[in-house]
N, C-alpha and C positions, 0 to 999 in steps of 0.2 A: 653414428657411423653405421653403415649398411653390414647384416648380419653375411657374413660369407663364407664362414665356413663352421663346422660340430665335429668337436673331438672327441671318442668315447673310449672308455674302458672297455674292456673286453669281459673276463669273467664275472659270473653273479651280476652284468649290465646286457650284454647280447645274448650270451648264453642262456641255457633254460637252468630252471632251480636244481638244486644242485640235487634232491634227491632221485631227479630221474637223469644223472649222468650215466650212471650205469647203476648196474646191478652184481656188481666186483665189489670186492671187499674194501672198505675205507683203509687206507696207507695202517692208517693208526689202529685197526684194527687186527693186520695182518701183522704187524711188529708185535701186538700183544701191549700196547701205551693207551693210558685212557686220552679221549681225542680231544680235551682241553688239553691237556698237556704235548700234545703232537702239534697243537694247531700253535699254541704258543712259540713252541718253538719255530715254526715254519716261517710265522708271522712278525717276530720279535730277536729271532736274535737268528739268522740265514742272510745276512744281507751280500753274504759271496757268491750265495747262489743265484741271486734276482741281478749282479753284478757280471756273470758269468763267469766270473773266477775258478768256478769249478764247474764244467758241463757235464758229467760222464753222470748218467741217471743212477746207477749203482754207487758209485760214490757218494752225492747227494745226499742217500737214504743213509748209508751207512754213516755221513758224518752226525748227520742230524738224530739219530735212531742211537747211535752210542754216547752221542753229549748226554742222552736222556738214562739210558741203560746199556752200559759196554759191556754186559753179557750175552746182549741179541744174538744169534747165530748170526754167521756169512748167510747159509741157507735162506734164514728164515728175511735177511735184508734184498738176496736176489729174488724172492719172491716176491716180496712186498714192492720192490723198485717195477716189476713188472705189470705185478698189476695198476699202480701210480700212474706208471707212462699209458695202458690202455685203457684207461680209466680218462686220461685229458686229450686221447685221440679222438675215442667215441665223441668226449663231448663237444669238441672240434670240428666232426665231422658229422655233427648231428644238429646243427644252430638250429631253434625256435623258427617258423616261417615268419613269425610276427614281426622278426630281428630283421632277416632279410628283405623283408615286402617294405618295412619301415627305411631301411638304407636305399632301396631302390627309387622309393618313392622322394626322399631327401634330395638325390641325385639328378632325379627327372627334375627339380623344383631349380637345379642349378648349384646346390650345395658343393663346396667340399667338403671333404670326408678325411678322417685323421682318425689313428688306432694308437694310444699310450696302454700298454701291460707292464704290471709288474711282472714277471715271468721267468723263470727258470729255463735252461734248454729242450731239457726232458718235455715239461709242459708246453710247447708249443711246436715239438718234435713232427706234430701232423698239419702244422701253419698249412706245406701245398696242398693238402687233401683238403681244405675247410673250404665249404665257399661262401667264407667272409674273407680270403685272400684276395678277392678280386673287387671286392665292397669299397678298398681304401686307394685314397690320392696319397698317403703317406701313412706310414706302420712305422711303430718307435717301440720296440721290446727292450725293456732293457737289458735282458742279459745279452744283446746284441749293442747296445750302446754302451753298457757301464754306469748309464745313469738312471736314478730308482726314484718313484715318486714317494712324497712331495718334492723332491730337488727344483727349483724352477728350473735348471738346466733342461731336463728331458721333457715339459713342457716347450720352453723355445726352441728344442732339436724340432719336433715336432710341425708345430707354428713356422721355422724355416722350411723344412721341407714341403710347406701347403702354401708358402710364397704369401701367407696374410699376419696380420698384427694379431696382438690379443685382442683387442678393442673389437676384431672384425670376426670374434669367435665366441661359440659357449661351450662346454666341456660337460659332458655327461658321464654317471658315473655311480654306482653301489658307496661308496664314500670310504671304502678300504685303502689302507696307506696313509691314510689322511689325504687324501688325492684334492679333495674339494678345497680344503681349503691352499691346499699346495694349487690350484687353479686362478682362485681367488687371488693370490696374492702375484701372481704373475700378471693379473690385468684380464682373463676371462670369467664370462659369466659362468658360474657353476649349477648344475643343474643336479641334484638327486634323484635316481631312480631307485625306491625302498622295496619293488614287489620280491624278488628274486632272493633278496636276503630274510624277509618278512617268515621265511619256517626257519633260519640259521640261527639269527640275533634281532629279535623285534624287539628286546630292550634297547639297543644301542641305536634305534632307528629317531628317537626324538634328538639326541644330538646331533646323529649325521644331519638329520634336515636343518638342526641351529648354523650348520659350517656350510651350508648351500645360499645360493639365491632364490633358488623354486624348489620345490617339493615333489616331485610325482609317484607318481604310482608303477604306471606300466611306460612304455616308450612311447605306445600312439600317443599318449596325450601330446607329446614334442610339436604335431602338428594342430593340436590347437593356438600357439602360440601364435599372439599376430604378428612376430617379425620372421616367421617363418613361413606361415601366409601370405606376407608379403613381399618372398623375398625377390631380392634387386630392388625395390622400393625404399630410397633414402628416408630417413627418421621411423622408419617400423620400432616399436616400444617393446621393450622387453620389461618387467615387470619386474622389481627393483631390492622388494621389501623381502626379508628374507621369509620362508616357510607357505608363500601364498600358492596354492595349488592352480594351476589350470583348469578351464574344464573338461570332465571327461567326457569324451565320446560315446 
């Protein structure tokens, strides 16, 4: 089937590494929480707030920050909620050009374009100010839908909204959530991109490429691929075997 449209993750996949988000104090460091254990929780047991069940950025911090320690101050949680939120403005409103010149060029080629984040309210509070707001034929946040990846749900919200099958998509993506193989199992190609998370977690990087169909590095490679090369061009090959790298440019 003819490649027609790429759907990506947003953070740690467009975004730039995380250590030049800013230069504000990490959430987990401003609560005074070593940041395994902040991240743990953010990542493993918050699924209200990626649900939107709970929007209010101050509340957020304070539920999450006293399941951990319910002696934090109020003080020290409106702090930390503050610097949280301008911490995923900046990075919002600071996209990589490589992100953007790659989405533009996608687009010139005839692509659509589709945005899945796991996402909080707080975090994506500066969505109008980015400009990857204007990059997507369809944006699927979950705390705006309720549904959180891997669900296949919020992959097919998605894939409806971009009017194509999975068959007619590949999905790109840092491999948080388990998003790839929540991809996979919905019927799209899965793509890993490891550069971004490569200073976070480069141990976890040989499994996430085991749960993909491709491997990469950075996002240009996406345009070595020949069914992107070729796209509109029925039977363009996408490359099958899990972990096989394209080449780089």
């Amino acid at each position: 089937m003819t490649l027609r449209g790429i759907i990506f993750d947003l953070f740690h996949t467009l975004t730039g590494v995380e250590s030049e988000w800013s230069g504000l104090p990490w959430t987990s460091d401003a609560l005074g929480i070593e940041r395994h254990v902040w991240n743990e929780a953010l990542t493993q047991r918050s699924h209200w707030r990626l649900t939107g069940e709970v929007r209010d950025p101050v509340e957020i911090v304070r539920a999450l920050a006293h399941a951990i320690d319910p002696t934090i101050s109020e003080e020290t949680v409106v702090g930390a909620a503050a610097f949280r939120q301008e911490r995923f403005r900046r990075v919002l409103v600071n996209i990589p050009p490589d992100s953007l010149g790659l989405l533009a060029e996608l687009r010139k080629r005839g692509f659509r374009l589709g945005l899945i984040s796991n996402a909080d309210a707080s975090e994506i509070a500066a969505w109008p100010s980015s400009p990857l707001a204007e990059c997507f034929d369809a944006e699927v946040f979950s705390c705006r839908v309720g549904l959180v990846k891997p669900e296949p749900a919020i992959y097919i919200e998605c894939l409806n909204r971009l009017g194509l099958s999975a068959g007619e998509c590949i999905f790109v993506g840092d491999g948080g959530s388990n998003e790839l193989r929540g991809a996979r199992q919905v019927g799209l190609y899965s793509v890993f991109v490891s550069g971004a998370i490569e200073e976070l977690w480069p141990e976890r990087i040989p499994a996430l490429a085991e749960a993909a169909d491709l491997h990469i590095r950075a996002l240009a490679e996406l345009l070595s691929l020949s069914a992107i090369n070729a796209a509109g061009v029925e039977g363009a090959p996408l490359p099958r075997r899990l972990g096989i790298p394209v080449s780089r440019p």
